[in-house]
N, C-alpha and C positions, 0 to 999 in steps of 0.2 A: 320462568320458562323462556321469556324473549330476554332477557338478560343473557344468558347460558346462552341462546341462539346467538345471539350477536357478539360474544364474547368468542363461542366455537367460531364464527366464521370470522373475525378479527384474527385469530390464529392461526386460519389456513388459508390469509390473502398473502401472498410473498413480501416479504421487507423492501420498499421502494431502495433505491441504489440512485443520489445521484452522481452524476459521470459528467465534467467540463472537459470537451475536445478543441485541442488547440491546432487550428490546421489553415493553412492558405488555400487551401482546394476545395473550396465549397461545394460544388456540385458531386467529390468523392466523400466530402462527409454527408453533405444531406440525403444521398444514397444508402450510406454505409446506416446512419440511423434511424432509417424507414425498413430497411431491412431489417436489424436488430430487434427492433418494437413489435413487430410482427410474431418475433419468438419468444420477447421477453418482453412486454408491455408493462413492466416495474421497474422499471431502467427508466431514469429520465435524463434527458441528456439537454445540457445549452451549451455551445458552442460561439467562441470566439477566432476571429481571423487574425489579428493581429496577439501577435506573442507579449506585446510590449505593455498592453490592455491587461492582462494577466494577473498580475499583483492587485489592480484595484477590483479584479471579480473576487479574490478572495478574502481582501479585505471587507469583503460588500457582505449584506444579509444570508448570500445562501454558504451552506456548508456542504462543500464535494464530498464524494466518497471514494474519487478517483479521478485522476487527470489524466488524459491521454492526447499525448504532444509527438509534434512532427519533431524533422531534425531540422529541415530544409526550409527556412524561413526568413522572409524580408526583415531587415529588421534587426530584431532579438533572435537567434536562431535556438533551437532545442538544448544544446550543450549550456549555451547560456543561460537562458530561463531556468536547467534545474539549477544549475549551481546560484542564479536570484535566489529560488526556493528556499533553497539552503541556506540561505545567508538569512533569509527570513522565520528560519525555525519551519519550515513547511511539515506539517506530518501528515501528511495528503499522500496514500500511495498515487507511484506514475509507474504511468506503462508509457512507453514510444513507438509510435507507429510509423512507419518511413520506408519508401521504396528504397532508400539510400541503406546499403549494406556494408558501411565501411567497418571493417573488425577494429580497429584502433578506434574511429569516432565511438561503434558500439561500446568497445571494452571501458572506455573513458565513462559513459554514461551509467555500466553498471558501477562502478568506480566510487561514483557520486552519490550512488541508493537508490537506482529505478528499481524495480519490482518486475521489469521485463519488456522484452522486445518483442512485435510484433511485424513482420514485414508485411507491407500493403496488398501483398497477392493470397495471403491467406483466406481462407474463404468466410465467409460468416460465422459458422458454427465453429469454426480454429477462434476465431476473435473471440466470441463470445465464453467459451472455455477458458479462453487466456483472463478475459472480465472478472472469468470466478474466480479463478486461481489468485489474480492480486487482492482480491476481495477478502480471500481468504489467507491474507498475508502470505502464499507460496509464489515463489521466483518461476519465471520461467524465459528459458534461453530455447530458441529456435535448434531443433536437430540438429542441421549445418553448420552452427556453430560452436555447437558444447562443446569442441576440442579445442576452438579458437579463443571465447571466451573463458578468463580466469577471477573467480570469486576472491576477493579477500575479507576477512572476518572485520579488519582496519574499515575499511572502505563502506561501511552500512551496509554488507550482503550476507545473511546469514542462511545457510543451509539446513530446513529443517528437520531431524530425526532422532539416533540415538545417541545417547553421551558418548563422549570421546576423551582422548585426556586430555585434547586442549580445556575444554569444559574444564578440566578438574584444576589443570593450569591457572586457566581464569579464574575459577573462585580462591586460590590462593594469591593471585595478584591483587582483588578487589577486594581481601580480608583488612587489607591494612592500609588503601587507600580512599579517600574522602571522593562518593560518588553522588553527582547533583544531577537530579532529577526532578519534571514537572511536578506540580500540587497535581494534574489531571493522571503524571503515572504515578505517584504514590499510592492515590485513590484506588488503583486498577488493579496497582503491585499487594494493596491492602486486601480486595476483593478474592484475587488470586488468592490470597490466604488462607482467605477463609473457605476457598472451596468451590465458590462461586464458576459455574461456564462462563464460556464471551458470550453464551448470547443471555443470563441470565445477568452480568456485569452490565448490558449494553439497555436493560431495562432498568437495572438499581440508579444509571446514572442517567437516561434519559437521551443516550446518544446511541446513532447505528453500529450493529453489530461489525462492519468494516472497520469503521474508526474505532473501536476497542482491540480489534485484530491491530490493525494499523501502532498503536497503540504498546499493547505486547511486540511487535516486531520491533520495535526502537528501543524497549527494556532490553528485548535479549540480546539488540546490539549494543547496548552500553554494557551489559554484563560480561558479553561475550560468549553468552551460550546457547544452544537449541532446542532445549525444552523446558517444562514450566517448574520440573522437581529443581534443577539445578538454577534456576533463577529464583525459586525462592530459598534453598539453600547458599547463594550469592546474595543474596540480601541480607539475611540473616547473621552471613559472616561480617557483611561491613555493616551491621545493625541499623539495621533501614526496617527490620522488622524484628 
């Protein structure tokens, strides 16, 4: 009976989230996550000022489930640190937070594989919606700018819904070429197969349910598709499964 008790209530504490914010404006971030906590007190958040400090937090003991980075920085500025990322294999969703709205800086950033723009005047519960949505591997562009900004499939930004014939395009592209992928997405690409949810994948292997979304979102962009039928019929074709 207290086994069962403690098991039920283990299952309906929310899944901690944690979140590294990279920002030169301390007193707007220590704001911003004292407000947040308030509403979501499974959010953990630490927070770095210098951009250039970066690599060695994730290099270090803890593992994010999201980074959220300025544009406008002494230093290492936002455009640079992802593309560091990048260079370092990062599969850490970023979101960008930044009063700075320049459409060319932004479109550059989706370009790269952020997960979404956040501009600084949105209000707590925008941000924190915006939190789920990366969390949950979905993109999101600010209203004001879905006519400005332009996704490319190239580019790490995959749109997610129903097959298309690019989809069908792509699985005949990646029939007859050699596609390399992590031991961690095999694992996941394997899971998928058998049926497995992200969140019941996110228990067989021991890691949060972000990072398996995170995860799935960099299969479908090497695949080139938007959902999990056609990605594992793209595996299948270039027998990966």
């Amino acid at each position: 009976m207290v086994a069962a008790t403690k098991r039920q209530f283990k299952e309906s504490c929310p899944i901690q989230m944690k979140i590294l914010i990279v920002d030169d404006h301390v007193s707007f971030c220590e704001g911003l996550i004292a407000a947040i906590q308030v509403r979501r007190p499974e959010f953990r958040f630490s927070f770095e000022s210098d951009a250039e400090l970066v690599p060695a937090s994730l290099l270090g003991c803890a593992q994010f489930d999201l980074l959220i980075i300025d544009i406008m920085m002494p230093g290492l500025g936002g455009v640079e640190l992802v593309k560091h990322l990048n260079a370092m294999s990062n599969f850490v969703p970023i979101l960008v937070m930044s009063s700075i709205e320049d459409v060319d800086i932004i479109q550059q950033l989706y370009s790269l594989g952020i997960l979404g723009f956040a501009p600084k005047y949105y209000s707590v519960e925008e941000i924190i919606n915006v939190i789920d949505r990366c969390k949950n591997g979905e993109m999101h562009i600010p209203k004001k700018l879905i006519g400005s900004i332009h996704l490319n499939r190239k580019s790490g930004n995959v749109e997610f819904g129903s097959s298309t014939a690019s989809d069908e395009n792509s699985i005949k592209e990646h029939s007859h070429i050699e596609i390399k992928l992590t031991k961690r997405q095999i694992e996941i690409l394997s899971l998928m197969d058998r049926g497995l949810s992200n969140q019941e994948m996110a228990q067989v292997l021991h890691i949060s349910l972000a990072t398996v979304k995170t995860h799935i979102h960099h299969i479908y962009t090497i695949f080139g598709v938007n959902n999990r039928v056609n990605c594992l019929r793209t595996a299948k074709k270039a027998r990966l499964r």
